[in-house]
BATI-625483 format. One record per residue (C-alpha): residue number from 1; residue in three letters; x, y, z. Coordinates in pm, 1 decimal. Each point is the difference from the previous one (the first is absolute). Layout:
N
<atom pos="NUM" code="ALA" X="X" Y="Y" Z="Z"/>
...
END
This chain:
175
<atom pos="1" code="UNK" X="2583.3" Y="6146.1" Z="-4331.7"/>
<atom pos="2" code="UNK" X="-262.2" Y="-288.1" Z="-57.0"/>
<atom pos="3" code="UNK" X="135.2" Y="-351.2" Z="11.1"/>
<atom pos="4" code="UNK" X="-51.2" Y="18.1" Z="-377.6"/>
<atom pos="5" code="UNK" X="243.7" Y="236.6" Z="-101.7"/>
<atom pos="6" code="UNK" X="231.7" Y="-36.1" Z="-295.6"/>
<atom pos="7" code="UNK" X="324.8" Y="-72.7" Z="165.7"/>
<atom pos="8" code="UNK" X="302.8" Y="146.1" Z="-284.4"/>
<atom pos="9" code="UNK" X="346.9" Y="-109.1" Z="84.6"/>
<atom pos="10" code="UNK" X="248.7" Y="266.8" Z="-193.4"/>
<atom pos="11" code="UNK" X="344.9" Y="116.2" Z="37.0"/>
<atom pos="12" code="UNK" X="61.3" Y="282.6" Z="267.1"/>
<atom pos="13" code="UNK" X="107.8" Y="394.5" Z="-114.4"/>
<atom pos="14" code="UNK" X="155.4" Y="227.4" Z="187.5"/>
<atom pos="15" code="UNK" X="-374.3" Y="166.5" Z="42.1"/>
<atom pos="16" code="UNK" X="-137.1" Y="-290.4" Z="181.8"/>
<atom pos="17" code="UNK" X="260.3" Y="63.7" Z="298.7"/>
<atom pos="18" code="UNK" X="-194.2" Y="209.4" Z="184.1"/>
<atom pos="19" code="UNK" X="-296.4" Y="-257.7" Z="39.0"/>
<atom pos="20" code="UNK" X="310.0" Y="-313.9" Z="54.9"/>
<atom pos="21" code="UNK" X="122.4" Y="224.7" Z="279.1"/>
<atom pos="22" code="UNK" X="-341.0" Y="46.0" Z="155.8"/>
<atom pos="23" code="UNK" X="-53.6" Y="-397.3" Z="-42.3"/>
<atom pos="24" code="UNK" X="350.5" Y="-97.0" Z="160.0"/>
<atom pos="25" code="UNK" X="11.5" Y="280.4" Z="327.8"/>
<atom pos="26" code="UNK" X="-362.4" Y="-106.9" Z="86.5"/>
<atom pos="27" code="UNK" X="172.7" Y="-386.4" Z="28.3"/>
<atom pos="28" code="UNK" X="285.9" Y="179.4" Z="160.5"/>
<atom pos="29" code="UNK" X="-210.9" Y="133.7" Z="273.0"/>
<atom pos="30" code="UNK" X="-253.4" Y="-214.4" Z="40.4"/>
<atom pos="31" code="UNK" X="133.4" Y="-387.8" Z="-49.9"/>
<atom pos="32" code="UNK" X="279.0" Y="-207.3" Z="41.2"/>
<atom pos="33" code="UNK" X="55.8" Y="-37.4" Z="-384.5"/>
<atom pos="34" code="UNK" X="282.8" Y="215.7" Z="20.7"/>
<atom pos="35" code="UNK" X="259.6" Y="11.7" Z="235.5"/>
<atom pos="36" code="UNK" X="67.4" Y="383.2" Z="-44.0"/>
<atom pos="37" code="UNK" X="-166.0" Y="299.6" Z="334.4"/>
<atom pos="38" code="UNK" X="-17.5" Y="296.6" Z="-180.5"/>
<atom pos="39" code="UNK" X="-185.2" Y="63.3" Z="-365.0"/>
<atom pos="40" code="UNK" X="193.6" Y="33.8" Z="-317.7"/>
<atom pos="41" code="UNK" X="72.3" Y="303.6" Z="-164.4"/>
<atom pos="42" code="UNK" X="-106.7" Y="63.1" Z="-358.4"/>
<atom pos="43" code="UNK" X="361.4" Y="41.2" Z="-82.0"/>
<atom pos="44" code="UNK" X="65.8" Y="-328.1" Z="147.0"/>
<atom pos="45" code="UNK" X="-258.0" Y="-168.7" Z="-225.3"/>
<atom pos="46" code="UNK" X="152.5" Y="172.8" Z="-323.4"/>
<atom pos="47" code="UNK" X="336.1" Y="-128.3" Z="112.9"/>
<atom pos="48" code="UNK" X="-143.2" Y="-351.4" Z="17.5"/>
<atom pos="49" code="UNK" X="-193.5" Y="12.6" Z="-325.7"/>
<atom pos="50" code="UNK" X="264.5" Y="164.5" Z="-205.3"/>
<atom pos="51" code="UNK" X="231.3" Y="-293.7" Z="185.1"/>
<atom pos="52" code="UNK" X="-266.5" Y="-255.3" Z="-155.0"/>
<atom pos="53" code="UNK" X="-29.1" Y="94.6" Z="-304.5"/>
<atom pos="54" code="UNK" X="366.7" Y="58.0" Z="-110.3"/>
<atom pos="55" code="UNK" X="69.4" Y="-340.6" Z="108.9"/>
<atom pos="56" code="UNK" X="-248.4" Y="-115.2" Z="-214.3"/>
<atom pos="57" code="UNK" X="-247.0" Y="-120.8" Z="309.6"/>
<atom pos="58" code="UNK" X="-323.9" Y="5.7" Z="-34.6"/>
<atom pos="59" code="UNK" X="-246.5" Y="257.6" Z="174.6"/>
<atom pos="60" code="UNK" X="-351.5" Y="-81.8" Z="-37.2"/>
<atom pos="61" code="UNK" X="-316.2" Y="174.1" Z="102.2"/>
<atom pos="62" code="UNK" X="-338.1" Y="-138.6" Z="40.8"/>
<atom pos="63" code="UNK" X="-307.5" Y="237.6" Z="-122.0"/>
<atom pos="64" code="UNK" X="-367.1" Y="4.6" Z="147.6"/>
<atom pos="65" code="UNK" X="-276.7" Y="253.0" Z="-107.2"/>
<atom pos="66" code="UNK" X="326.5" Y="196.6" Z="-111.6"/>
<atom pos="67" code="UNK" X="208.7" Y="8.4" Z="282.2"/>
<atom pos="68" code="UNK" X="321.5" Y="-141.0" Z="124.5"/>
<atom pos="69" code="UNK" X="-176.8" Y="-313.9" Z="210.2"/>
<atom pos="70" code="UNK" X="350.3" Y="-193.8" Z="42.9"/>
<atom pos="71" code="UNK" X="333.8" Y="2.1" Z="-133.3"/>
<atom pos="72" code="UNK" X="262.6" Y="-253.7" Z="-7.1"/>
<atom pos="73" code="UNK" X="390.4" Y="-21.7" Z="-113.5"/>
<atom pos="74" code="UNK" X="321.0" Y="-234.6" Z="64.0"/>
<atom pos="75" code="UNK" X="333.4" Y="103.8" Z="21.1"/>
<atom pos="76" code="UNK" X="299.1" Y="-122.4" Z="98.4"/>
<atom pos="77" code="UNK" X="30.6" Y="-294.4" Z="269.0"/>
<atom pos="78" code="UNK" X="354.3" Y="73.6" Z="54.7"/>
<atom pos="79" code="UNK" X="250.7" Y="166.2" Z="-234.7"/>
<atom pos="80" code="UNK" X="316.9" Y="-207.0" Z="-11.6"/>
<atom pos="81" code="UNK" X="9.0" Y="-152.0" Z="-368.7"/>
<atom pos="82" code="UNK" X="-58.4" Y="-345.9" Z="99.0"/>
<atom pos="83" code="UNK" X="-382.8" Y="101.3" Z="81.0"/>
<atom pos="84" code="UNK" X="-74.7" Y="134.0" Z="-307.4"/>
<atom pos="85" code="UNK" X="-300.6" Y="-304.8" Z="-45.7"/>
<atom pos="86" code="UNK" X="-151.3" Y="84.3" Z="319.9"/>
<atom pos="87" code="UNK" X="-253.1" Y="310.5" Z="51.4"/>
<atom pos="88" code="UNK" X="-207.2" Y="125.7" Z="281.2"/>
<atom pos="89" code="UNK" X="-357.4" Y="59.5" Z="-41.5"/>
<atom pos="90" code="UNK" X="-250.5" Y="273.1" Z="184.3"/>
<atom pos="91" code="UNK" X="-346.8" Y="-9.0" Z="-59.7"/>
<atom pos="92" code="UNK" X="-271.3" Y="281.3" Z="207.5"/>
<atom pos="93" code="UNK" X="-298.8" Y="107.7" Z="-48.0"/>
<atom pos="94" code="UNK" X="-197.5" Y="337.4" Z="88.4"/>
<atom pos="95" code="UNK" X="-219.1" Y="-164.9" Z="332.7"/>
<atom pos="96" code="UNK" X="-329.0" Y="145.5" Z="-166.9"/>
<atom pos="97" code="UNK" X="66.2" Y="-263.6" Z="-257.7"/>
<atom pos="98" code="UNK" X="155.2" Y="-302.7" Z="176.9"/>
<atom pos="99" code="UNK" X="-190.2" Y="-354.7" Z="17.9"/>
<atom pos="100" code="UNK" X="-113.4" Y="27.9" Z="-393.8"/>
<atom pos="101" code="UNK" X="305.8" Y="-174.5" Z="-144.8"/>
<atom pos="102" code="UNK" X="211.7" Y="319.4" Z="-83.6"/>
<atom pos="103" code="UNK" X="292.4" Y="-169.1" Z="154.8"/>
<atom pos="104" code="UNK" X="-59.1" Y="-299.0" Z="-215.3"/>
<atom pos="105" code="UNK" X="18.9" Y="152.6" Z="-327.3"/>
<atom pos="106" code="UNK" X="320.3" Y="192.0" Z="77.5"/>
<atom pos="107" code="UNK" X="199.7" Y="-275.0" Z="102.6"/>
<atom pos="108" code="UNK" X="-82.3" Y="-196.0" Z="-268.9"/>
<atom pos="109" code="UNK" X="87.1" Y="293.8" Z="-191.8"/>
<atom pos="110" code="UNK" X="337.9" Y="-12.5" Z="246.0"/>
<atom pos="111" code="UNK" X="83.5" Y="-405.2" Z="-109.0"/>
<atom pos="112" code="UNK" X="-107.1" Y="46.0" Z="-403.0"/>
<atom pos="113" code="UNK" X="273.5" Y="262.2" Z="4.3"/>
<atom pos="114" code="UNK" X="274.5" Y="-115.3" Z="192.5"/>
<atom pos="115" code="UNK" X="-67.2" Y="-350.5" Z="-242.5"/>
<atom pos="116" code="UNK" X="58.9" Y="200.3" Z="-293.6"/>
<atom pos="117" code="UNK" X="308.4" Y="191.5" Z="154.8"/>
<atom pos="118" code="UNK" X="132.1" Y="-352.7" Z="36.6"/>
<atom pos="119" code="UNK" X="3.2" Y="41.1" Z="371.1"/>
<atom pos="120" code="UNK" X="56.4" Y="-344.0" Z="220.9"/>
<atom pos="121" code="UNK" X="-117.0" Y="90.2" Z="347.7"/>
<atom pos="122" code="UNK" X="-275.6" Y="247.5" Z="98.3"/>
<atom pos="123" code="UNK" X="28.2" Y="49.0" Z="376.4"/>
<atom pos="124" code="UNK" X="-253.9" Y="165.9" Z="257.5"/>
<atom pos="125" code="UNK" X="48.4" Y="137.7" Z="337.7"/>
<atom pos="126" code="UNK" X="-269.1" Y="12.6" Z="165.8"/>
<atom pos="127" code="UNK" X="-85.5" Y="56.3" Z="401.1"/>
<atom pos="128" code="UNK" X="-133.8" Y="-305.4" Z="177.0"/>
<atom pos="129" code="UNK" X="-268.5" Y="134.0" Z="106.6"/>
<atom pos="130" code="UNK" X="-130.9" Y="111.9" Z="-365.6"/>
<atom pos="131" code="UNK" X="-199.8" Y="-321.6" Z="-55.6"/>
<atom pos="132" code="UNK" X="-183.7" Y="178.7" Z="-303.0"/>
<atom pos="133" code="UNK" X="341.9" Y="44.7" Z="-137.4"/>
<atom pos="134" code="UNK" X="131.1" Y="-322.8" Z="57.8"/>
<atom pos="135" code="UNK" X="-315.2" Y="-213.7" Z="-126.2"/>
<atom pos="136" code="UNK" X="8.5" Y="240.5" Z="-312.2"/>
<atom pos="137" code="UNK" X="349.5" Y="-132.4" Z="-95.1"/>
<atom pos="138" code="UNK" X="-68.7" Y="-346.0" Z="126.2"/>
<atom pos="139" code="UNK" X="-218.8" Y="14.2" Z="-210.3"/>
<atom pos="140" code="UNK" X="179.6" Y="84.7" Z="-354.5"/>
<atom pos="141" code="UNK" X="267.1" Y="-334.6" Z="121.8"/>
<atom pos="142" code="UNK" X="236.8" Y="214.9" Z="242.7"/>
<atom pos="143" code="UNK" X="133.6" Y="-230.6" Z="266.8"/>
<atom pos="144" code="UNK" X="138.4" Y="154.4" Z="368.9"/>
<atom pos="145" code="UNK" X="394.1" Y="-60.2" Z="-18.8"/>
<atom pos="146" code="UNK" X="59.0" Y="214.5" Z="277.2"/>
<atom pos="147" code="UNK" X="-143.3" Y="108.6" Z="328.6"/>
<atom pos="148" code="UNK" X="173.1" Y="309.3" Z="185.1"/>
<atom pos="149" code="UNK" X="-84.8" Y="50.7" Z="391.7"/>
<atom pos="150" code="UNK" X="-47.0" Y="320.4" Z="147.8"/>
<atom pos="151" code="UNK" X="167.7" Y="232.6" Z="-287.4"/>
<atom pos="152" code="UNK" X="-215.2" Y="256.1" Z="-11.2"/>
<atom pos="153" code="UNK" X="-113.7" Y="224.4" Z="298.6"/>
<atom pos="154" code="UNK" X="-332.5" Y="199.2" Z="-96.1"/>
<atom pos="155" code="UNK" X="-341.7" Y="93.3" Z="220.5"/>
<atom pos="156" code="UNK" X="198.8" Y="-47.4" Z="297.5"/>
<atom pos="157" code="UNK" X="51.5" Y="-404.7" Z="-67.8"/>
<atom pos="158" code="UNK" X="254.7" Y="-230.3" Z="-160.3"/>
<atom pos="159" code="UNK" X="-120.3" Y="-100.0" Z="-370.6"/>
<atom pos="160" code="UNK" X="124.1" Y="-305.8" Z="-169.2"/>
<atom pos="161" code="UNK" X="83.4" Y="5.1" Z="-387.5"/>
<atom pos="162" code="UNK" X="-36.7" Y="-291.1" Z="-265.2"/>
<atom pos="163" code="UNK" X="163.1" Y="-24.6" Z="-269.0"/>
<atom pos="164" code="UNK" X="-194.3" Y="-237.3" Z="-321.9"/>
<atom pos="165" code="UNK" X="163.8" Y="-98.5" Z="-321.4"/>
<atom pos="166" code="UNK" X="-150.7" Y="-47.7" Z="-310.3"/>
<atom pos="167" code="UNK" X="199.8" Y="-217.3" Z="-258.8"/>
<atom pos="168" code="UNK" X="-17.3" Y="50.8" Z="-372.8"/>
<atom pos="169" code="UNK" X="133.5" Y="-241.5" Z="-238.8"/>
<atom pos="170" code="UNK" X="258.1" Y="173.7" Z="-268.0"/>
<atom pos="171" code="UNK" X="319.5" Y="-10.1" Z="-130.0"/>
<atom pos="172" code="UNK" X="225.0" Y="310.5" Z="84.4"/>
<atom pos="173" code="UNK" X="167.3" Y="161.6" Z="-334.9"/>
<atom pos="174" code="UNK" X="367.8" Y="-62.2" Z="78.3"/>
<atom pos="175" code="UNK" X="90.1" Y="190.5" Z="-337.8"/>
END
């Protein structure tokens, strides 16, 4: 990819899960992005997308030179009624392709759509010792409302987890 490429932001199919998968077990193995050992099954990641898309959450996916450079999605933060404003947001990108802004156009991508779902909070979780991660969202007007010690246990060390919050100003549709 030259630092030039068209960047296309679309919505995610169930073909694309192949390349998502390969994106999310090479952060599963090889950073501290997610707290999870062992690689994810294909049938996992149809689980999850299906799970996305029949609650109406969006699964984005982030084309270079026509392949699957990123992908991107919020879901649930919790699922008692009360929390139905507030969404979770994950953003990777294929490491071949990271450091060329990827990351920025899907969550922006992430924060347009949770606007237009009428969505009040847009939270991250993200490992303390992600700084990319963390400036990214800084970035976009996410402030740190929590920090967690030593809940996470990966590499053979403790890992510490922030949580950020974005705030979005709406009214929630009581009818």
């Amino acid at each position: 990819m030259s630092d030039k490429s068209i960047i296309t932001i679309r919505n995610a199919s169930e073909s694309d899960l192949e390349a998502i998968l390969a994106i999310y077990n090479d952060v599963i193995i090889n950073t501290t992005a997610v707290y999870s050992e062992e690689p994810h099954t294909l049938a996992m990641r149809k689980t999850w997308y299906h799970d996305r898309v029949e609650n109406n959450f969006p699964v984005y996916v982030a084309e270079a030179d026509g392949k699957v450079a990123g992908f991107s999605s919020f879901g649930h933060f919790r699922v008692w009624p009360c929390y139905r404003y507030t969404v979770e947001v994950s953003v990777y990108v294929d490491a071949v392709y990271r450091g060329r802004g990827i990351s920025k156009i899907l969550l922006q991508s992430l924060i347009d759509r949770a606007r237009e779902m009428n969505m009040h909070a847009v939270i991250a979780g993200i490992s303390a010792d992600n700084e990319i991660s963390l400036n990214l969202h800084r970035s976009f007007g996410f402030k740190e409302v929590a920090d967690f010690k030593e809940v996470g246990y990966k590499f053979g060390r403790w890992l510490d987890l922030k949580f950020l919050e974005l705030l979005i100003n709406n009214t929630p549709n009581t009818t």
